[in-house]
DOPAGU-797397 format. One record per residue: residue in three letters; residue number from 1; x, y, z of N, C-alpha, C, CB in turn; chain. Coordinates in steps of 0.05 Angstrom, whole numbers, padded with zeros to 5 digits. Glycine has a CB too. Layout:
# DOPAGU-797397
+------+------+--------+--------+--------+--------+--------+--------+--------+--------+--------+--------+--------+--------+-------+
| resn | resi |    n.X |    n.Y |    n.Z |   ca.X |   ca.Y |   ca.Z |    c.X |    c.Y |    c.Z |   cb.X |   cb.Y |   cb.Z | chain |
+------+------+--------+--------+--------+--------+--------+--------+--------+--------+--------+--------+--------+--------+-------+
|  ala |  NUM |      X |      Y |      Z |      X |      Y |      Z |      X |      Y |      Z |      X |      Y |      Z |     A |
...
+------+------+--------+--------+--------+--------+--------+--------+--------+--------+--------+--------+--------+--------+-------+
END
This chain:
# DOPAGU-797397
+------+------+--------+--------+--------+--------+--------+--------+--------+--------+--------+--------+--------+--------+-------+
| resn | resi |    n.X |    n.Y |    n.Z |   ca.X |   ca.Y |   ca.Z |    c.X |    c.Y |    c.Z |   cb.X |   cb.Y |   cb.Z | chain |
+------+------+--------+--------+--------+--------+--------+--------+--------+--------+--------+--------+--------+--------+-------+
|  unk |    1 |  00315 |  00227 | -00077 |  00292 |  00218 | -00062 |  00277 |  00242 | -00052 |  00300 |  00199 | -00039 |     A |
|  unk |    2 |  00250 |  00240 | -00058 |  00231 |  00272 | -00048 |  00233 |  00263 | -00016 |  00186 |  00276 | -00062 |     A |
|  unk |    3 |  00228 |  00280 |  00000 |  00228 |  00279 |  00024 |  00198 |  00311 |  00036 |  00268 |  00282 |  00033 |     A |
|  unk |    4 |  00187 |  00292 |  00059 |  00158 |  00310 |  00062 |  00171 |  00326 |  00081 |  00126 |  00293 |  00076 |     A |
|  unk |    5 |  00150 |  00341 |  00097 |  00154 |  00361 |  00117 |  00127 |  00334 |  00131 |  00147 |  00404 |  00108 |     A |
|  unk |    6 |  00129 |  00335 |  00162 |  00102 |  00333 |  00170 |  00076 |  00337 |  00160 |  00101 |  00343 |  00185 |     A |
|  unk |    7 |  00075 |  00364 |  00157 |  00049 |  00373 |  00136 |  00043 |  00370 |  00114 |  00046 |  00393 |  00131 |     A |
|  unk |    8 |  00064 |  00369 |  00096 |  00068 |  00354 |  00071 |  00055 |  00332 |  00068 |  00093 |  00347 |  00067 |     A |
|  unk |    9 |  00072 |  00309 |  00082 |  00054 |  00287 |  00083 |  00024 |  00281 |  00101 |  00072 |  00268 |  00090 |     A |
|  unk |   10 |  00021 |  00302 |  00114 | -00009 |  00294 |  00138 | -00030 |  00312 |  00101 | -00010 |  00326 |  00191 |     A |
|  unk |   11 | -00017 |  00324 |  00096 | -00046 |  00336 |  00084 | -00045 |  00309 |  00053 | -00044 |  00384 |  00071 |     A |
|  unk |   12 | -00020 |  00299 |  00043 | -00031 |  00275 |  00022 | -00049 |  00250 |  00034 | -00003 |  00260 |  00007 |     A |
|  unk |   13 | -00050 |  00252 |  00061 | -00070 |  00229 |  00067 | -00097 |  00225 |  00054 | -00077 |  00230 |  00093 |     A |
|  unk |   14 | -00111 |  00236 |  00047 | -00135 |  00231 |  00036 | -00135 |  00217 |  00008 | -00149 |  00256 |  00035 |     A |
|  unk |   15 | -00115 |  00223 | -00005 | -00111 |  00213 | -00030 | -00095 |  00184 | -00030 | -00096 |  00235 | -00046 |     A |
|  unk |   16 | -00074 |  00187 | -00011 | -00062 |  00154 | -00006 | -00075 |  00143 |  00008 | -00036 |  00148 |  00005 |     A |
|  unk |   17 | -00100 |  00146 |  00016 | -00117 |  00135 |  00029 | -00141 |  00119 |  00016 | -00124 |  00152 |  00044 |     A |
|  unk |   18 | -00144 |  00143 | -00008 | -00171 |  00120 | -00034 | -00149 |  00113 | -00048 | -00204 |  00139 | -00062 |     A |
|  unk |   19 | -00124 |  00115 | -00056 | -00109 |  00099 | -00076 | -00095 |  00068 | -00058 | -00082 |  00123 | -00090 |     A |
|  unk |   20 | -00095 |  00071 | -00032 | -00085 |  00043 | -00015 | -00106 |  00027 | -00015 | -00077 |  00046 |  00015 |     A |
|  unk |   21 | -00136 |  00041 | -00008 | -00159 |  00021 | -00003 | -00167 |  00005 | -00034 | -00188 |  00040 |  00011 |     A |
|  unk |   22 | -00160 |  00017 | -00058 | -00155 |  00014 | -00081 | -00145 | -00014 | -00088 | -00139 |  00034 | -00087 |     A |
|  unk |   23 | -00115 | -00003 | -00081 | -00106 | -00030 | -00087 | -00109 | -00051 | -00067 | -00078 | -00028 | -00093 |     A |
|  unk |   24 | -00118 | -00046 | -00045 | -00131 | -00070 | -00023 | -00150 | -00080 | -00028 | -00137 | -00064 |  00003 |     A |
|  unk |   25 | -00176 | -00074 | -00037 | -00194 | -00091 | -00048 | -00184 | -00102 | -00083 | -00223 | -00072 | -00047 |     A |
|  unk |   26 | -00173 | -00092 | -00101 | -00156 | -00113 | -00126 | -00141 | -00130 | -00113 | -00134 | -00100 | -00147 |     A |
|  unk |   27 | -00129 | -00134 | -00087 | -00109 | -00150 | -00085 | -00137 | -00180 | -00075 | -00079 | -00136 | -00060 |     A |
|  unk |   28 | -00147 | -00163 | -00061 | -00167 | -00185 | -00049 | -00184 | -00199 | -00067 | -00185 | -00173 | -00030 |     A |
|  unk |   29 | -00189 | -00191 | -00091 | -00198 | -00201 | -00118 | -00189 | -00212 | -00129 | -00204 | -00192 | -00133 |     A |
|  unk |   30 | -00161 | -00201 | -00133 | -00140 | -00217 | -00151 | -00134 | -00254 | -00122 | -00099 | -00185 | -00157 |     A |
|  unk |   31 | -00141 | -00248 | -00100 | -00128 | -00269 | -00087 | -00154 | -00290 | -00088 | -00116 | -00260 | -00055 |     A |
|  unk |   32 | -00183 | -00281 | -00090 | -00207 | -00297 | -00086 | -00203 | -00307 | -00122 | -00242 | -00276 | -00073 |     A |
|  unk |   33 | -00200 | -00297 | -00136 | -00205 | -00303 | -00162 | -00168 | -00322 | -00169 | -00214 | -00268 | -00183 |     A |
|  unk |   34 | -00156 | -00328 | -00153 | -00139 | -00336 | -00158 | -00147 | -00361 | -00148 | -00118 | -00324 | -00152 |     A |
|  unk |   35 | -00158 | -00364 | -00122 | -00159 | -00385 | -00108 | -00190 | -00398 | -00118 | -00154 | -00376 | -00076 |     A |
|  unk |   36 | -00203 | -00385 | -00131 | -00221 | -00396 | -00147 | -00208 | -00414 | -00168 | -00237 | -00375 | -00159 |     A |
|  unk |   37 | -00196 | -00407 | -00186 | -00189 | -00422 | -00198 | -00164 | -00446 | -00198 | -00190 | -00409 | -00212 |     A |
|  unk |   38 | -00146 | -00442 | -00182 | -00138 | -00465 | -00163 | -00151 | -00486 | -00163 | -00139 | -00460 | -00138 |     A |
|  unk |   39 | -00174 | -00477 | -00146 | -00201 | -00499 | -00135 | -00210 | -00511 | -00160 | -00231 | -00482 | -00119 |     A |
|  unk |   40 | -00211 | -00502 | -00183 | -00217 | -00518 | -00204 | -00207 | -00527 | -00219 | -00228 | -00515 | -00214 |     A |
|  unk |   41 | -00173 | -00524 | -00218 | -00158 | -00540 | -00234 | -00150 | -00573 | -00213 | -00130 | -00519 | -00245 |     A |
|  unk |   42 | -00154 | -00567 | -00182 | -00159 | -00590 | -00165 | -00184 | -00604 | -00174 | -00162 | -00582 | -00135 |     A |
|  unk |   43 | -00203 | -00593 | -00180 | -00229 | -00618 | -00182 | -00227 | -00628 | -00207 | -00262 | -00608 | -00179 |     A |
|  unk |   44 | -00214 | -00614 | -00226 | -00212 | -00627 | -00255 | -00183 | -00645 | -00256 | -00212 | -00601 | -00280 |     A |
|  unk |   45 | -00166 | -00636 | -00237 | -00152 | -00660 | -00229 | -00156 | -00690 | -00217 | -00140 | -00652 | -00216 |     A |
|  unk |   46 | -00174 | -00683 | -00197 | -00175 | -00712 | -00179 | -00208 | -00721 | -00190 | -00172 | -00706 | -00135 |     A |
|  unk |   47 | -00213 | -00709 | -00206 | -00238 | -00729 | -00220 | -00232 | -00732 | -00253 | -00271 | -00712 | -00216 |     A |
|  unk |   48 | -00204 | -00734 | -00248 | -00194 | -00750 | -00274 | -00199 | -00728 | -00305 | -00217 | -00783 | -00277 |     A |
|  unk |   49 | -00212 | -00709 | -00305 | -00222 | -00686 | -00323 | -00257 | -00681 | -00327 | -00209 | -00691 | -00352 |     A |
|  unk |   50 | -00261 | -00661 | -00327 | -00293 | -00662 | -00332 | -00289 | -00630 | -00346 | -00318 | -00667 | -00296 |     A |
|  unk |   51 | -00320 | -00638 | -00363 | -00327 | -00607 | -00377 | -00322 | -00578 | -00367 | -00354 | -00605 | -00381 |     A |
|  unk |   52 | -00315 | -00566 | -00381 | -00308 | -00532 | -00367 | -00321 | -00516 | -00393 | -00264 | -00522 | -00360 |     A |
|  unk |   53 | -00325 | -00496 | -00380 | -00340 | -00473 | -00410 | -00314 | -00456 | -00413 | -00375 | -00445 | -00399 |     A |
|  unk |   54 | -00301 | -00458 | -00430 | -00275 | -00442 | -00434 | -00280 | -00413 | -00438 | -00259 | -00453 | -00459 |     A |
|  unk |   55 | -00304 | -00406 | -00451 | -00305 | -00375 | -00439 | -00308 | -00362 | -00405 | -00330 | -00364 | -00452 |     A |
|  unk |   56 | -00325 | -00376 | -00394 | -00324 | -00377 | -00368 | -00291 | -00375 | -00353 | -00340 | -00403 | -00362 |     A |
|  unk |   57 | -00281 | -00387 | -00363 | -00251 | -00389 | -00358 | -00239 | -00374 | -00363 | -00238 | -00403 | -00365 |     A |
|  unk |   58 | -00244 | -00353 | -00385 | -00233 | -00334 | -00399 | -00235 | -00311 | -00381 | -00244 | -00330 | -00425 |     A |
|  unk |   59 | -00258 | -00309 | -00375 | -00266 | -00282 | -00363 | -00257 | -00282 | -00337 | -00296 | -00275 | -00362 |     A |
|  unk |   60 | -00258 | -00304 | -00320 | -00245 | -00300 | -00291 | -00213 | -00306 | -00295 | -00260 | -00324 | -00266 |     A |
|  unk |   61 | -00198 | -00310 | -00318 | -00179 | -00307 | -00317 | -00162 | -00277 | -00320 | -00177 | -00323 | -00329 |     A |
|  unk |   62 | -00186 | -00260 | -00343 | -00184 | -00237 | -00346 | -00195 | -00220 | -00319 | -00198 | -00233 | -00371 |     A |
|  unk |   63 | -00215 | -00224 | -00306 | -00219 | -00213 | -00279 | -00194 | -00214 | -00268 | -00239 | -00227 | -00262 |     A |
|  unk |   64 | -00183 | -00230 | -00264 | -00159 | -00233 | -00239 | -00134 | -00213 | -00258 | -00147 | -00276 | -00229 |     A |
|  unk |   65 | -00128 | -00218 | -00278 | -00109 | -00205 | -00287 | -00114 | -00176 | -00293 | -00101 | -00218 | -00306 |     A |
|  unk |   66 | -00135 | -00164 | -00284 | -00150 | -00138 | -00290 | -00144 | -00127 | -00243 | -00200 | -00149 | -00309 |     A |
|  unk |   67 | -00144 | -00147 | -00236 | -00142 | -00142 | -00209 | -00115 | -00133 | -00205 | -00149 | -00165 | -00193 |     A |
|  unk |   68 | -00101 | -00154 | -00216 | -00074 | -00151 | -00215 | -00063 | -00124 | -00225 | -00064 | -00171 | -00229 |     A |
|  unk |   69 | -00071 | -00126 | -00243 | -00060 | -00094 | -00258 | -00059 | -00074 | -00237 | -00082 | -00079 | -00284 |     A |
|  unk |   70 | -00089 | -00077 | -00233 | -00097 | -00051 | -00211 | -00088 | -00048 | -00180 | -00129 | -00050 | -00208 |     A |
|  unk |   71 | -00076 | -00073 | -00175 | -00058 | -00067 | -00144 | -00038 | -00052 | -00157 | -00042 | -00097 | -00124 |     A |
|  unk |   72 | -00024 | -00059 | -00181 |  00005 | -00058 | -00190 | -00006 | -00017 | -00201 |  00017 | -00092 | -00223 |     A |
|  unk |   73 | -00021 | -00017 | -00215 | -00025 |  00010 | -00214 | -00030 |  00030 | -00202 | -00034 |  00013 | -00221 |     A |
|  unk |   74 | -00044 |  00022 | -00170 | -00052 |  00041 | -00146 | -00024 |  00045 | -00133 | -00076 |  00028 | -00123 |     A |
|  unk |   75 | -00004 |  00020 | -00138 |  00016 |  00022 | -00115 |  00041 |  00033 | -00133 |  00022 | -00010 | -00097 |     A |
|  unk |   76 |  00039 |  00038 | -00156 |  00058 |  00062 | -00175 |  00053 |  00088 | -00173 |  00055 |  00061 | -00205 |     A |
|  unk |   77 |  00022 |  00087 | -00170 |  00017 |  00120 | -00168 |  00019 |  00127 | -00135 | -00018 |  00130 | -00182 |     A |
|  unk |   78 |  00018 |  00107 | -00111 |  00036 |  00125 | -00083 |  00066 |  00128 | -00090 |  00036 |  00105 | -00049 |     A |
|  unk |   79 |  00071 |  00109 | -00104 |  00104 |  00110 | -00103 |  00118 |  00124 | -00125 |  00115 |  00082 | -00105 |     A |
|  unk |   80 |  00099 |  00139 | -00149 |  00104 |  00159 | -00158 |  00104 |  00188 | -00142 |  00091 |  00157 | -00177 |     A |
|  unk |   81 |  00085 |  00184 | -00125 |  00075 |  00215 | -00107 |  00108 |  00210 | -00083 |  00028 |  00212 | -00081 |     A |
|  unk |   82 |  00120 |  00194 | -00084 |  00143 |  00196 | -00074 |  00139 |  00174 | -00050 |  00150 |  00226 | -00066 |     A |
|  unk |   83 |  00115 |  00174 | -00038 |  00110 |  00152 | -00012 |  00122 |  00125 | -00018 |  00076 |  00145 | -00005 |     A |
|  unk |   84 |  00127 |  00107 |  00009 |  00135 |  00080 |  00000 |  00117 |  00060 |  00018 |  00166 |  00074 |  00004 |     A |
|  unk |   85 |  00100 |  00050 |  00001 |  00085 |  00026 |  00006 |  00102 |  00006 |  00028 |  00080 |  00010 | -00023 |     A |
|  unk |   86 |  00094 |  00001 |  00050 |  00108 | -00030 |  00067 |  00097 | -00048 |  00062 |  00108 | -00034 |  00097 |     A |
|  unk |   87 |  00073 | -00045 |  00069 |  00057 | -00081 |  00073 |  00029 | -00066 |  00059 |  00050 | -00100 |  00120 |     A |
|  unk |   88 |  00020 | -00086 |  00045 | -00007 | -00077 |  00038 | -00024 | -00088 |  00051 | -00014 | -00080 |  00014 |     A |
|  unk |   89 | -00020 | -00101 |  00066 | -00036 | -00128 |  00074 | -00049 | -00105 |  00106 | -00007 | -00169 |  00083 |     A |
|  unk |   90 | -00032 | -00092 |  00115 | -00047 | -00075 |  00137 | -00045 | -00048 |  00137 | -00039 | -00082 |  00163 |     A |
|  unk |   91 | -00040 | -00035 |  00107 | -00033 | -00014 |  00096 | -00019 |  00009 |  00112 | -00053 | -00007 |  00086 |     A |
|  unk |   92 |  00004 |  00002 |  00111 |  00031 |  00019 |  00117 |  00047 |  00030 |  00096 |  00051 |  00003 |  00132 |     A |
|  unk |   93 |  00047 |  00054 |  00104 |  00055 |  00065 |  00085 |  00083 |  00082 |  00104 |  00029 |  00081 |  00068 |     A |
|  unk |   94 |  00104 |  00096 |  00082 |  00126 |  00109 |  00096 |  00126 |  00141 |  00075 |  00159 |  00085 |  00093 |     A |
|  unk |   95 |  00147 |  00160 |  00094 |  00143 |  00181 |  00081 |  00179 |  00189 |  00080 |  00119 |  00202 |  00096 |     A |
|  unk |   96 |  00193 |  00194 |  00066 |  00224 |  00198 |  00076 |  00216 |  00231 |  00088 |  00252 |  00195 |  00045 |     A |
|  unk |   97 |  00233 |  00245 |  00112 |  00229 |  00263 |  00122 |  00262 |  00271 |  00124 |  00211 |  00260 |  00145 |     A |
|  unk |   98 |  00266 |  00290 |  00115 |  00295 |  00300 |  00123 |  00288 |  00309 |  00164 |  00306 |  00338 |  00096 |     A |
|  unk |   99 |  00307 |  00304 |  00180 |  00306 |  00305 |  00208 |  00334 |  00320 |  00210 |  00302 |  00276 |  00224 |     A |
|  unk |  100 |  00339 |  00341 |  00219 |  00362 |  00354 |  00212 |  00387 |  00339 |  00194 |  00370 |  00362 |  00237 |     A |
|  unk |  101 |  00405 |  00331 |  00198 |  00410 |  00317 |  00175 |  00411 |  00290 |  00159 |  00425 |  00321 |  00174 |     A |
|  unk |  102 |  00394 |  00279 |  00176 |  00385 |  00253 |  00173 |  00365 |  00253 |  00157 |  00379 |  00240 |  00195 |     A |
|  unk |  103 |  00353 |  00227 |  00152 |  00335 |  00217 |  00125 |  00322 |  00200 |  00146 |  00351 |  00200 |  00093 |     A |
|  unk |  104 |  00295 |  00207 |  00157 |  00278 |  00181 |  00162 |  00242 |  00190 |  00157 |  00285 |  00169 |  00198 |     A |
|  unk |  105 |  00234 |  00160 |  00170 |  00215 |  00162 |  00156 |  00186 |  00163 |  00173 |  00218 |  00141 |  00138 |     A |
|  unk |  106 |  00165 |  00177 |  00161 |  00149 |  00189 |  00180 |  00129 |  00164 |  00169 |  00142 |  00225 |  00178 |     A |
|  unk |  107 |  00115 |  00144 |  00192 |  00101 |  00131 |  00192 |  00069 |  00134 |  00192 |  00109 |  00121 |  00205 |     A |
|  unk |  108 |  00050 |  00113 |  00170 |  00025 |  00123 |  00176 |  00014 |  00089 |  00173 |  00013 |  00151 |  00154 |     A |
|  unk |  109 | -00006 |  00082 |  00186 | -00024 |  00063 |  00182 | -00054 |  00057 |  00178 | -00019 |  00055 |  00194 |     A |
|  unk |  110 | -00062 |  00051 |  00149 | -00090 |  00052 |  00151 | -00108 |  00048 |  00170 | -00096 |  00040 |  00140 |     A |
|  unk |  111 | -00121 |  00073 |  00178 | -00136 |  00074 |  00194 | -00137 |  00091 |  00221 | -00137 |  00055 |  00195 |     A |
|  unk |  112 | -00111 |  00099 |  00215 | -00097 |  00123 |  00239 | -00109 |  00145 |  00228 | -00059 |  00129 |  00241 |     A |
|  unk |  113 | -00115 |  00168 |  00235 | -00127 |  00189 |  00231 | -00105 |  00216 |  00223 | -00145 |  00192 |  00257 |     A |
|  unk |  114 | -00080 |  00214 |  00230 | -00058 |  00237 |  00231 | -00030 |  00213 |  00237 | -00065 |  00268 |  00262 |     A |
|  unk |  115 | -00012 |  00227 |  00214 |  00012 |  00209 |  00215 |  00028 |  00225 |  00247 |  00034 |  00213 |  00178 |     A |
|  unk |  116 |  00029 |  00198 |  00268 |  00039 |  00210 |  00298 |  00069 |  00195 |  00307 |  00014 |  00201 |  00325 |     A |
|  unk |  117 |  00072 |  00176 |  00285 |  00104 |  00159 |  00287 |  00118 |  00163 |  00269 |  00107 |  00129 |  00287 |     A |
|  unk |  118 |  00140 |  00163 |  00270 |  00171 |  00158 |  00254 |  00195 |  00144 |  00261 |  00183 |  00182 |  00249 |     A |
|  unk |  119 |  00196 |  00131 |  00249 |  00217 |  00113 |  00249 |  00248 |  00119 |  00235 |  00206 |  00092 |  00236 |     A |
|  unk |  120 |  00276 |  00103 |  00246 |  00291 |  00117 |  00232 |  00287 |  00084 |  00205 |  00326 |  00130 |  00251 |     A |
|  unk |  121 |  00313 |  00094 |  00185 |  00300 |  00079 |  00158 |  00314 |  00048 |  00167 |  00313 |  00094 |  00120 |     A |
|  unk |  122 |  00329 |  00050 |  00193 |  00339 |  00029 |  00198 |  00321 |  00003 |  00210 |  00358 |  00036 |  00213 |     A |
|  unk |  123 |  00310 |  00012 |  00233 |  00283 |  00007 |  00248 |  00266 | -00004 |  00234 |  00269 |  00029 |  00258 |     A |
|  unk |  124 |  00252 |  00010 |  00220 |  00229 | -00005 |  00216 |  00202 |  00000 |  00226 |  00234 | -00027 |  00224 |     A |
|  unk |  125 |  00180 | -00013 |  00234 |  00156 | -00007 |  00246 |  00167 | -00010 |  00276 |  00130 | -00028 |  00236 |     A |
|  unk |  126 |  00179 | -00032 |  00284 |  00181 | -00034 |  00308 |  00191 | -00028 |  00323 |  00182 | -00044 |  00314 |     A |
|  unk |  127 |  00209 |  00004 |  00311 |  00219 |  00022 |  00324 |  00202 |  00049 |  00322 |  00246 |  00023 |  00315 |     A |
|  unk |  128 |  00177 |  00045 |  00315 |  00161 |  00072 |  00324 |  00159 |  00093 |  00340 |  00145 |  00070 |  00329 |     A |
|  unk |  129 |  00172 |  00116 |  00333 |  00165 |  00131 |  00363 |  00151 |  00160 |  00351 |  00198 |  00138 |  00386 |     A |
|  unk |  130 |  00138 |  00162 |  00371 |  00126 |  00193 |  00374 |  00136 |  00207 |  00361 |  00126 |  00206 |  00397 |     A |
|  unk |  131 |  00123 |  00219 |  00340 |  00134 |  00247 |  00335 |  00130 |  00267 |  00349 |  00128 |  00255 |  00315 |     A |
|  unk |  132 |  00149 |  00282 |  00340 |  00157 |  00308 |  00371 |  00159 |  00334 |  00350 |  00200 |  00301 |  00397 |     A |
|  unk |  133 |  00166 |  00355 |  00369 |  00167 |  00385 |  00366 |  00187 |  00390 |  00350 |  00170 |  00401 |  00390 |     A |
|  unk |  134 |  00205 |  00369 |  00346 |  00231 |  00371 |  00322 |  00216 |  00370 |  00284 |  00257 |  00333 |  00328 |     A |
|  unk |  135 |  00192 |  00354 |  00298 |  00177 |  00350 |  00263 |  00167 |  00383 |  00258 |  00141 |  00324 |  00262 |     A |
|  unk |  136 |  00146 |  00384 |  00272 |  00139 |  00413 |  00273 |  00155 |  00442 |  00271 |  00129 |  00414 |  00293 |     A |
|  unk |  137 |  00181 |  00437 |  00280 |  00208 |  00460 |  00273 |  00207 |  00461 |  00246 |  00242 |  00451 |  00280 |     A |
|  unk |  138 |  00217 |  00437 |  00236 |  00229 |  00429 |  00210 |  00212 |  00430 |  00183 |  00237 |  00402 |  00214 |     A |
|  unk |  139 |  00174 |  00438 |  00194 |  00167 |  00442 |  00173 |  00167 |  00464 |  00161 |  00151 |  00435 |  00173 |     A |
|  unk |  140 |  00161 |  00467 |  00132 |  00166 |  00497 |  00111 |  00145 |  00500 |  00119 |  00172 |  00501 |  00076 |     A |
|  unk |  141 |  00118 |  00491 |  00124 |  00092 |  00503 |  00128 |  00086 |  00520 |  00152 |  00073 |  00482 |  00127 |     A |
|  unk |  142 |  00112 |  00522 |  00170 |  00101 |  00530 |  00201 |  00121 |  00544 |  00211 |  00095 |  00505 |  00222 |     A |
|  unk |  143 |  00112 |  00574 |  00205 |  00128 |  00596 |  00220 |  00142 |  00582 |  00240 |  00111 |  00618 |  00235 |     A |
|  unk |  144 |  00185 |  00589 |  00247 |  00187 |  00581 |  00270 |  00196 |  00602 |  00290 |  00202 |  00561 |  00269 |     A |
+------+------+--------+--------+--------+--------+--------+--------+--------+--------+--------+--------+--------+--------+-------+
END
């Protein structure tokens, strides 16, 4: 498992930042174009069947499966750069951090400006706490 330094991971923010918003607007496409067509296999249900343009159908089926791809592809390439996706839905993301000999994980959430929590991997979000002067020791980037 790669594991960041603080700095490590504060300076990949810009990039897991257009590759999260990425797959957050495909997911939101893939979910409107899903629920589009839902909605019209209900009206062609409860009105017994009526005409459809099967290319029309084609293409928003191909839209959505073109959406799909592209959550599934933005969220390979954070999790190739080593990060781990939590929730996309309010874009959390995790970073593994060696902490003297421990493994945890340095927290960031879309829209935070500088990753300032870590969690251990047991925790979760709702054990957030401050990062402290132990992150800053421990990085290779920062004379100690």
């Amino acid at each position: 498992m790669k594991t960041f330094s603080l700095n490590e991971a504060q300076s990949l923010l810009p990039i897991l930042e257009t590759l999260l918003r990425r797959a957050i607007e495909a997911k939101n496409s893939a979910e409107e174009g899903e629920e589009e067509l839902q909605q019209l296999g209900q009206r062609v249900f409860f009105s017994g069947g009526m005409r459809l343009d099967p290319v029309e159908i084609g293409r928003k089926r191909s839209a959505l499966n073109t959406s799909v791809q592209q959550v599934k592809d933005a969220v390979q390439e954070i999790d190739s750069i080593g990060v781990q996706v939590k929730d996309l839905d309010s874009g959390l993301l995790d970073f593994p951090c060696r902490l003297g000999d421990d493994i945890v994980l340095l927290c960031w959430k879309l829209g935070e400006t500088r990753i300032t929590h870590w969690h251990s991997v047991d925790s979760g979000f709702q054990g957030r706490q401050p990062v402290d002067e132990r992150f800053l020791k421990n990085s290779p980037d920062k004379p100690n």
